[in-house]
C-alpha positions as CSV (number, residue, x, y, z in Angstrom):
1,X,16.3,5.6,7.0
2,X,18.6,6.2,9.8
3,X,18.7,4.4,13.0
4,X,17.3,6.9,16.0
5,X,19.2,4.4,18.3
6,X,22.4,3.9,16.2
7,X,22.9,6.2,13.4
8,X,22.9,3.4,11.1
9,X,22.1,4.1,7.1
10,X,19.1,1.6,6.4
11,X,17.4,1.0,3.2
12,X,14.0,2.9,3.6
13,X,11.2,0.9,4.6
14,X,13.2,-1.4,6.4
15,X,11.5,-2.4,10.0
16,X,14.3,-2.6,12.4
17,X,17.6,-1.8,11.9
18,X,19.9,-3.8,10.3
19,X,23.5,-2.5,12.7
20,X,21.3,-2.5,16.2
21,X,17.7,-4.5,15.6
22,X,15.9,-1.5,16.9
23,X,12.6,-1.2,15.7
24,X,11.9,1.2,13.3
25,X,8.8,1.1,12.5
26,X,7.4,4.2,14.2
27,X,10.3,6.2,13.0
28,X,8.7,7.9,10.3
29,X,5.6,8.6,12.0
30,X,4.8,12.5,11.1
31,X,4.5,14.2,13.7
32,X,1.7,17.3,13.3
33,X,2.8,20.9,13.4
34,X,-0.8,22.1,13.4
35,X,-3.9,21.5,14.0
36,X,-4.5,20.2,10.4
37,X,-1.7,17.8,10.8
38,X,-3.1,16.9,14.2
39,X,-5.9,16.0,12.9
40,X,-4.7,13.9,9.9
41,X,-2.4,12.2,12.3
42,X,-5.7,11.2,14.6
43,X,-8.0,10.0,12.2
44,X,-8.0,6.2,11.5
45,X,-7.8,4.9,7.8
46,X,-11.1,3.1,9.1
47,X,-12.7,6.4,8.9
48,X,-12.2,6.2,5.4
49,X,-14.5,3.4,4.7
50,X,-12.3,1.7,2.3
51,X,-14.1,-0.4,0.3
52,X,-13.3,-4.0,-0.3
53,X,-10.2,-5.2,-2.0
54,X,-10.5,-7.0,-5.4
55,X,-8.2,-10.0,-4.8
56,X,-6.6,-12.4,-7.4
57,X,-4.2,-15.2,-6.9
58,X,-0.3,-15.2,-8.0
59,X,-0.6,-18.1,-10.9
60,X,-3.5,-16.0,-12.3
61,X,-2.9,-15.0,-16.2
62,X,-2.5,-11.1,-16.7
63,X,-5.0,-11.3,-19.2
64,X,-7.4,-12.3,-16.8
65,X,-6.0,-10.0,-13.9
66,X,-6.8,-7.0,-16.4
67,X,-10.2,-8.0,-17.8
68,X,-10.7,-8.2,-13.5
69,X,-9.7,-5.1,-12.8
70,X,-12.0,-3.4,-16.1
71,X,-15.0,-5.1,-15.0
72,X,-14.4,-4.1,-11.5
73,X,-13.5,-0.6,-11.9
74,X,-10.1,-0.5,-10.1
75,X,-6.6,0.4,-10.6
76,X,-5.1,-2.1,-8.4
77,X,-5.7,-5.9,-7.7
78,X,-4.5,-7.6,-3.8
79,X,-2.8,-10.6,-4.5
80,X,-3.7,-13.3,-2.4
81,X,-1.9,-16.9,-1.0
82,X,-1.5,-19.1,1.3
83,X,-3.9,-17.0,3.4
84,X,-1.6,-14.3,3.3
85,X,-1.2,-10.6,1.1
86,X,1.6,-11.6,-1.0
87,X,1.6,-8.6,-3.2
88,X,-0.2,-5.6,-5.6
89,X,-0.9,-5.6,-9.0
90,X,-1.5,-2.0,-10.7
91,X,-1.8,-0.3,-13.6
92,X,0.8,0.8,-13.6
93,X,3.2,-2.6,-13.2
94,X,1.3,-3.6,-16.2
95,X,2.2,-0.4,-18.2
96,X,6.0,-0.4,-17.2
97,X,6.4,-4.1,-17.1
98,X,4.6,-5.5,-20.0
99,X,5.4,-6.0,-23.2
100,X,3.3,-6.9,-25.8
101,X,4.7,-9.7,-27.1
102,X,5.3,-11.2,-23.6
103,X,1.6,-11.0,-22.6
104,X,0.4,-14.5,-23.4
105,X,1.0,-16.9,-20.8
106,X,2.7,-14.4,-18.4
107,X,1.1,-15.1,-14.7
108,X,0.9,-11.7,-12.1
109,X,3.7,-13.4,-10.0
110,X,5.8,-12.4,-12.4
111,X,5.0,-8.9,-12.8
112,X,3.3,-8.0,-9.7
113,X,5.0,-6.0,-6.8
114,X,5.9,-8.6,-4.0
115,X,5.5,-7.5,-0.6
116,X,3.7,-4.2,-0.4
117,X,3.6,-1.6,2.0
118,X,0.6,-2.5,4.0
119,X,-1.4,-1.0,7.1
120,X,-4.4,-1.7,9.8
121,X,-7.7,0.3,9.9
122,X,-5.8,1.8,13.1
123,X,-3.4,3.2,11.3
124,X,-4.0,7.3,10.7
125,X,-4.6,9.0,7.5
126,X,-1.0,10.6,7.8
127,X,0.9,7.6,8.3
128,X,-0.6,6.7,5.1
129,X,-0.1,9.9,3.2
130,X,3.5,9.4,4.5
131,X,4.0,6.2,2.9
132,X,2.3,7.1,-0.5
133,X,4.6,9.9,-0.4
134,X,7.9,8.1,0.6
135,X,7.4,5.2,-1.6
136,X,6.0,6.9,-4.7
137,X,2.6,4.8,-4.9
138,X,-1.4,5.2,-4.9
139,X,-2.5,2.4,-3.3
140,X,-2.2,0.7,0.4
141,X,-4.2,-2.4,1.0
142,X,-5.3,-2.8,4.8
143,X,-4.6,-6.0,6.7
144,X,-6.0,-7.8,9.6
145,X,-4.8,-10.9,10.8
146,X,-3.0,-11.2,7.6
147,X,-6.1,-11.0,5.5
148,X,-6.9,-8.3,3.2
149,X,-9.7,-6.1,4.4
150,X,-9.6,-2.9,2.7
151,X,-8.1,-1.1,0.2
152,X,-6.6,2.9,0.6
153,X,-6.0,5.3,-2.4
154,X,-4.5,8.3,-3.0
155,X,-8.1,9.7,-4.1
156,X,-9.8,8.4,-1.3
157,X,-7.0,10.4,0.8
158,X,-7.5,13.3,-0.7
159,X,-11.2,13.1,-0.8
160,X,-12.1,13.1,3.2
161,X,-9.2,15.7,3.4
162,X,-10.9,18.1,0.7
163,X,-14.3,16.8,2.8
164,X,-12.9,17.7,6.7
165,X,-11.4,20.9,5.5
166,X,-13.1,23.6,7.5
């Protein structure tokens, strides 16, 4: 991501610039070109309703992290501690970082992505869409006061768009 202020090459995602310190978290705000757009960049992720988070704990056994998220019917677990998000577990970092033989014993610490993207029910649907987009995943947990309150999928996206779509 480039600096606005600077010019400064940054690694995307960072939040302020590493030449300058300018804050760049509002940089890649979408800006709408249409009403459409307009109105994906006013609605609130709280509009969504997300439903609660399933949380589990970094020294928690994969095993278990997997029969928690079959039971529960999701594709993605919050990791919780120290009162704080401290990453995702998915599907997907269980498909590309397992292997079978190294399943016993292995904790979701160790194969869990640490410090996720994450955003507040004030957010808007397009910053989110953004973000799935940029950083190539389904899932953005939302935060309050550090706490996991929410969780926001690619589905659930695409579902109130295909439902606001005049």
């Amino acid at each position: 991501m480039i600096c606005p202020a600077c010019g400064f090459e940054n690694i995307q995602g960072e939040d302020n610039c590493e030449n300058c310190g300018a804050d760049l978290r509002a940089s890649d705000i979408p800006a709408p070109s249409n009403s459409f757009e307009a109105r994906l960049v006013a609605a609130p992720l709280a509009a969504l309703r997300a439903p609660q988070p399933t949380t589990t704990t970094l020294d928690a056994t994969i095993a278990e992290a997997v029969r928690l998220m079959q039971e529960a019917s999701v594709g993605c677990l919050v990791v919780e501690g120290e009162g704080a998000v401290r990453g995702i577990l998915t599907e997907r970092d269980c498909v590309l970082k397992l292997d079978q033989a190294g399943l016993d014993g292995m904790t979701v610490a160790q194969i869990m992505t640490p410090d996720p993207v994450v955003l507040g029910p004030d957010d808007s649907l397009a910053v989110a869409i953004n973000k799935m987009a940029v950083g190539g995943f389904r899932h953005i947990p939302l935060v309050e006061n550090g706490r996991a309150t929410g969780i926001v999928s690619a589905r659930d996206l695409f579902r109130y768009i295909l439902d606001t779509i005049d």
